[in-house]
C-alpha positions in Angstrom: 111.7 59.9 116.1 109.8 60.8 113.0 111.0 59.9 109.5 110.7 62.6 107.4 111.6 62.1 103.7 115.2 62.3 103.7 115.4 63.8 107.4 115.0 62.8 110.8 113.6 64.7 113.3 113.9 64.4 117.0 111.1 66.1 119.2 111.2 65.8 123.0 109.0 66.9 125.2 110.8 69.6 125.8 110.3 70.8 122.4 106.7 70.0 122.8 106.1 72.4 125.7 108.3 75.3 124.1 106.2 75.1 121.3 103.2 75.0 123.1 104.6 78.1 124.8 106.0 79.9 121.8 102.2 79.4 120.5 100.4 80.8 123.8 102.9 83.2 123.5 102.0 84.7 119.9 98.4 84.6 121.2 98.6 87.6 123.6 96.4 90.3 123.4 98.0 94.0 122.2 100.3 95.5 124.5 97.9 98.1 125.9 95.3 95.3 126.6 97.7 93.0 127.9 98.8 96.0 130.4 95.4 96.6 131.6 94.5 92.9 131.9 97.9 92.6 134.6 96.8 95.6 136.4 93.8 94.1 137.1 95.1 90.6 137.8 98.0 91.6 140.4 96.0 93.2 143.0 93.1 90.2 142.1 95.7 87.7 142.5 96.9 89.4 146.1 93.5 89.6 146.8 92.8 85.6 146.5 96.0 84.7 148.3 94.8 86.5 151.1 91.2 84.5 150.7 92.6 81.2 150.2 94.9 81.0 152.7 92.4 82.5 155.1 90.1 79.3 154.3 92.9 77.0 154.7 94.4 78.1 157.9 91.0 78.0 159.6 89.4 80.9 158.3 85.4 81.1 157.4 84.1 78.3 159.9 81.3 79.3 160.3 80.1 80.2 156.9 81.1 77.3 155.4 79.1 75.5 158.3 76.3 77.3 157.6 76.3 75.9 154.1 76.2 72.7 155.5 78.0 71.0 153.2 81.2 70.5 155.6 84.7 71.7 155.8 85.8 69.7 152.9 84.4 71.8 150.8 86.3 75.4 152.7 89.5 73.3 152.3 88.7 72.8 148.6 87.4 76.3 147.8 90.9 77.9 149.3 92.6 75.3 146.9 91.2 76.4 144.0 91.1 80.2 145.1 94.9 79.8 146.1 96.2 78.0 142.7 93.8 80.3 140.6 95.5 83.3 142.1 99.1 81.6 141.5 97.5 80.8 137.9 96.5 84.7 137.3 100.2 85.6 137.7 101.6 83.1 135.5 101.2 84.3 132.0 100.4 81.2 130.2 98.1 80.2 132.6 96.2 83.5 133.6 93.3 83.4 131.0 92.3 80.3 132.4 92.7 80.8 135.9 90.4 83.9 135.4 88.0 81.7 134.0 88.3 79.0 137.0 87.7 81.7 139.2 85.0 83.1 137.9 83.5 79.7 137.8 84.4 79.5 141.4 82.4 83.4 142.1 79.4 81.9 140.2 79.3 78.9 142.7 80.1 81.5 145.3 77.4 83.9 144.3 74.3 80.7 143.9 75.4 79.6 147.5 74.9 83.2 149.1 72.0 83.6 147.2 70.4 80.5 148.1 71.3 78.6 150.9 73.3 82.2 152.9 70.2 84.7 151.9 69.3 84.8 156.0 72.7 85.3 157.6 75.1 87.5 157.9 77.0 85.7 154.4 74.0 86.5 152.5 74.7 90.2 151.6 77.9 89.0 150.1 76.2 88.0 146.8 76.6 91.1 145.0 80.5 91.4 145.8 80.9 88.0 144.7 78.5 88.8 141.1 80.9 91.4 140.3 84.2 89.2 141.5 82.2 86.8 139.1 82.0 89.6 136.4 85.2 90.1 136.6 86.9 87.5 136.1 84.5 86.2 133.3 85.7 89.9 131.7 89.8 88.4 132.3 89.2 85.8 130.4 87.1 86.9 127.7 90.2 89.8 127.3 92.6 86.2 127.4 90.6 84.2 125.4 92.8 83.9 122.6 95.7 82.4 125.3 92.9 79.7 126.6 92.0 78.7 123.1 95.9 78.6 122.3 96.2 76.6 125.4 93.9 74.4 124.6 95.0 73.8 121.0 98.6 73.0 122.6 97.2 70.2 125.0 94.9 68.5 122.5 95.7 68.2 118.9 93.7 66.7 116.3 95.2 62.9 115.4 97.0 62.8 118.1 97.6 58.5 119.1 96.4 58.0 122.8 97.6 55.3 125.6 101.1 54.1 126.0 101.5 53.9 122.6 102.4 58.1 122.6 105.2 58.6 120.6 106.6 61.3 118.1 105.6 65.2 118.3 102.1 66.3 118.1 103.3 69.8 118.2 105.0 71.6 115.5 108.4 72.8 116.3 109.1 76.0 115.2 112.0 76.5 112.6 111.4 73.2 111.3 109.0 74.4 108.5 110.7 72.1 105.6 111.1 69.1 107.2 107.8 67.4 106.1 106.4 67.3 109.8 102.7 67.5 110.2 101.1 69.4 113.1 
């Protein structure tokens, strides 16, 4: 509870995240953008399914042997490839899954350009550059829903440890009650 003057105001965490959402929200690009952005981001997001699952159900052997870095790593890649294609189709979440995957290309592209140059993997580096270019473009065009995002998760002032209490969020509606964001 926060004491307010002569109010009292009760913020849960539910109100927290709709907040949060309600400010990711306002943050969207223009509708044209915006319907540009999802055409591109469905059939990516199809796309990495198919790739992540393909890793974690025994796909890429090979390859990722080649890298020599073991098959930890394929079962980690199709994570992250997996969750940043579920990210990429949820809306709040989609600027930055774009950026985790291009983060993930990048990574992609240095390994076929480096250690993969003299297999068959190694001509793969200029589909993974322009995956990479890609999704860097997705998120630069969300960029405003990442920083959003990131304002809604960490707030200046906000108390840390156990001792979390009260709203860090401001609750929309509740412009005269004397809470501070």
């Amino acid at each position: 509870m926060k004491q307010t003057g002569k109010e009292t105001a009760v913020v849960t965490t539910t109100a927290r995240v709709t907040a949060a959402r309600l400010a990711i929200r306002a943050a969207r690009p223009r509708r044209l953008t915006s319907t540009l952005l999802w055409a591109v981001q469905i059939p990516l997001a199809a796309l990495f399914v198919n790739f992540g699952v393909a890793k974690l159900t025994g796909g890429q052997v090979q390859e990722f042997a080649d890298i020599g870095a073991g098959q930890w790593l394929r079962y980690f890649v199709g994570t992250a490839e997996l969750a940043g294609a579920i990210g990429l189709l949820t809306p709040w979440l989609a600027g930055l899954a774009a950026a985790g995957l291009a983060a993930n290309m990048a990574g992609a592209t240095i390994i076929n350009a480096t250690v993969l140059h003299n297999t068959a993997y190694g001509s793969f580096v200029w589909v993974t550059l322009v995956l990479c270019a890609v999704f860097a473009l997705l998120a630069y065009g969300r960029r405003q829903q990442i920083k959003a995002l990131a304002a809604a998760i960490r707030r200046p002032g906000r108390p840390t440890g156990p001792a979390l209490t009260g709203s860090h969020l401001p609750i929309p509606g509740d412009a005269g009650t004397g809470t501070t964001a």
